[in-house]
N, C-alpha and C positions, 0 to 999 in steps of 0.2 A: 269761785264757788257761789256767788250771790244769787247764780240764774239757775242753778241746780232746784230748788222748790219749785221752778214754775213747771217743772218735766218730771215731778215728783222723785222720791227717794230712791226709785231701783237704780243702779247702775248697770249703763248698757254698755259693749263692745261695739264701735261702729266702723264699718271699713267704707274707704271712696276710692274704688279701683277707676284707673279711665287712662286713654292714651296720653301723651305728650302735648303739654299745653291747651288743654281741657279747662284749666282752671280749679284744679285739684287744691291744690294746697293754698291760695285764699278762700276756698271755700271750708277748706277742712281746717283753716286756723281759725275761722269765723262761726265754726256752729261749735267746735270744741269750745271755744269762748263763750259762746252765747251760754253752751251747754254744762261751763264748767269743768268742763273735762281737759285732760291731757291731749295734746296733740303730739302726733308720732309720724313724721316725715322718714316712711321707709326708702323711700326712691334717693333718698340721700347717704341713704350708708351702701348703696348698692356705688353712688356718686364716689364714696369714701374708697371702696374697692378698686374703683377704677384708678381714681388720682393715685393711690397708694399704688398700684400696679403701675403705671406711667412710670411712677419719678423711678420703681425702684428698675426698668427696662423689662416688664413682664407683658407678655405680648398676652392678647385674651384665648388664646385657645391650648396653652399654657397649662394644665392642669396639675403638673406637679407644681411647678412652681406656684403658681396662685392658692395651693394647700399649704404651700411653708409661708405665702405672704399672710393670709390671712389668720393663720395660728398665732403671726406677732403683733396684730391688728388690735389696740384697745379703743374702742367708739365708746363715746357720750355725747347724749343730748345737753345740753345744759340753754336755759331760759336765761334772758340776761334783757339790756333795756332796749337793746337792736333786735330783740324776737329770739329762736330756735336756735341756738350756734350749734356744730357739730364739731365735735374735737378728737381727732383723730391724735392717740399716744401721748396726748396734753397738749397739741398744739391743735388751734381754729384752724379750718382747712372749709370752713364756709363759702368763704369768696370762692376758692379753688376749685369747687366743684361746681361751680354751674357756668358752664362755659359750653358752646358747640360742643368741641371735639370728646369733653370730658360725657357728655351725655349721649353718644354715640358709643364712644367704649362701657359707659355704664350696661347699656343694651347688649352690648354684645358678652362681658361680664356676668351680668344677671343668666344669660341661659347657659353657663356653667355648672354641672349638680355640686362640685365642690364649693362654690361660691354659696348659693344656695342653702345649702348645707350647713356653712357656718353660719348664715345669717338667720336663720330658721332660728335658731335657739332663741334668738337673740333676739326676736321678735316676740317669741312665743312667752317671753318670761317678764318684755315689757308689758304685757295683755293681761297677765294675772290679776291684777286687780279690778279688773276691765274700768271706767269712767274713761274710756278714751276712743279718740276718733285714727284710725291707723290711713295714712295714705300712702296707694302704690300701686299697685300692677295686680298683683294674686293675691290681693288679703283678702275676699269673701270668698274664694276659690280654691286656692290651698293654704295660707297662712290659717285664718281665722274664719274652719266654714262653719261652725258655731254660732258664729256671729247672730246679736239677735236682729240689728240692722245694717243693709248691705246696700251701697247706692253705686252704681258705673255711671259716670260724669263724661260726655262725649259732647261731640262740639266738629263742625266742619274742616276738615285740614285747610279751609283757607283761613276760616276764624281764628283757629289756633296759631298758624306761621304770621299772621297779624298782630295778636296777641302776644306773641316770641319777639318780632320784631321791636314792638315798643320799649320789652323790656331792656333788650340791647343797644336802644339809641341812643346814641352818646357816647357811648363807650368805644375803648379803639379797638378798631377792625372786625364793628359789626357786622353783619355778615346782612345781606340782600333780604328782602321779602323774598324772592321766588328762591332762593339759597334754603332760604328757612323752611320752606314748605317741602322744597325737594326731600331735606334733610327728614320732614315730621313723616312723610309717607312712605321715606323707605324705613325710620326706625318703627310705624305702624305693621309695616311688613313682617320687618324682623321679627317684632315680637308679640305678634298674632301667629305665624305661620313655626313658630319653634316647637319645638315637641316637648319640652318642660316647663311646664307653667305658661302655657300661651294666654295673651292678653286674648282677656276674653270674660264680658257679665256673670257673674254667679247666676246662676236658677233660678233663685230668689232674690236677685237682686233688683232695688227700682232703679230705671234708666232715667237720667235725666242727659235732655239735649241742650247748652246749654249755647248752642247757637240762637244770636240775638235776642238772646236775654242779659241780664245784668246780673252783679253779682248776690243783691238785694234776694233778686227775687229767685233765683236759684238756692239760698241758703231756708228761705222761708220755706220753701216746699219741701226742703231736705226735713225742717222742723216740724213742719207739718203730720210727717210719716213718723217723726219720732216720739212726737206725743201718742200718735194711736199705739204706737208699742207699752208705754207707759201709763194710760189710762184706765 
């Protein structure tokens, strides 16, 4: 809350919609910080659904079944000294979801209207007080088109599957650079070209490319636009 006076007292709703490995959520942990605000990693409870769909053998196109999965579903954020955990039914399932295949079935998940549907609430009710920055796919589009600032964060599918890569190295059975890219441009596909909620800028939203730039200075400009909202 310390940086909260420098962007004066109003409190804004802020969403950062953008495809896959954009740079979405160090940016969106980094101006919510700067800002004072809550950060709200939606693309992770869509991750939530998916795992939760896996282990329970629920295939994604599934729709009754993904109605009775997600009706047993309790999700929490909870902040702690490792960052954002997400705890699915009381148990961290952080690690569990950011994996290849888990972020492939999240995609394919997410353009479910039951899926959707439950999580819509769930969105809608963390925004209430608004001081927060929401990251994911449709939050200045159909989550939050209220929103009083809306930024779409986009970046080259090779920068991105570059950026994916690093985060994977090291770990067992990271998957290739060109693996990784194939994988960013057909979930680009999927979900741009879905008929519910397709990724896609808000109207009003500022675009930022955040090809060959750094994260510095992609966060600065984000603040830049959000002072003019507050002055």
């Amino acid at each position: 809350m310390k940086n909260r006076p420098d962007y004066g007292e109003k409190l804004l709703l802020i969403t950062i919609d953008g495809p896959a490995g954009a740079g979405k959520t160090t940016v969106s942990k980094i101006l919510a910080e700067r800002l004072g605000y809550k950060y709200i990693d939606t693309g992770a409870l869509y991750r939530g659904v998916a795992y939760e769909a896996q282990k329970a053998g629920v295939v994604s196109d599934d729709d009754i079944g993904l109605e009775k999965l997600c009706g047993t579903l309790d999700f929490e954020f909870v902040m702690d000294e490792k960052g954002l955990r997400l705890f699915s039914n009381g148990a961290d399932i952080t690690g569990e979801i950011r994996t290849p295949d888990i972020s492939m079935l999240a995609s394919a998940v997410s353009a479910r209207p039951v899926v959707r549907e439950c999580l819509f609430a769930i969105q809608k009710e963390l925004g209430n007080e608004k001081g927060a920055v929401f990251e994911g796919r449709d939050m200045g589009t159909v989550v939050f088109p209220e929103a009083e600032v809306k930024f779409y964060l986009d970046a080259s599918a090779k920068t991105r599957a570059e950026r994916r890569h690093k985060e994977f190295a090291g770990k067992k059975g990271s998957p290739a650079a060109a693996e990784i890219e194939r994988d960013i441009k057909l979930r680009d596909a999927n979900d741009s070209n879905r008929s519910l909620a397709p990724l896609k800028p808000a109207e009003d939203a500022v675009i930022v490319d955040s090809t060959g730039l750094d994260i510095e200075t992609v966060v600065n400009r984000m603040l830049s636009h959000v002072k003019k909202r507050v002055s």
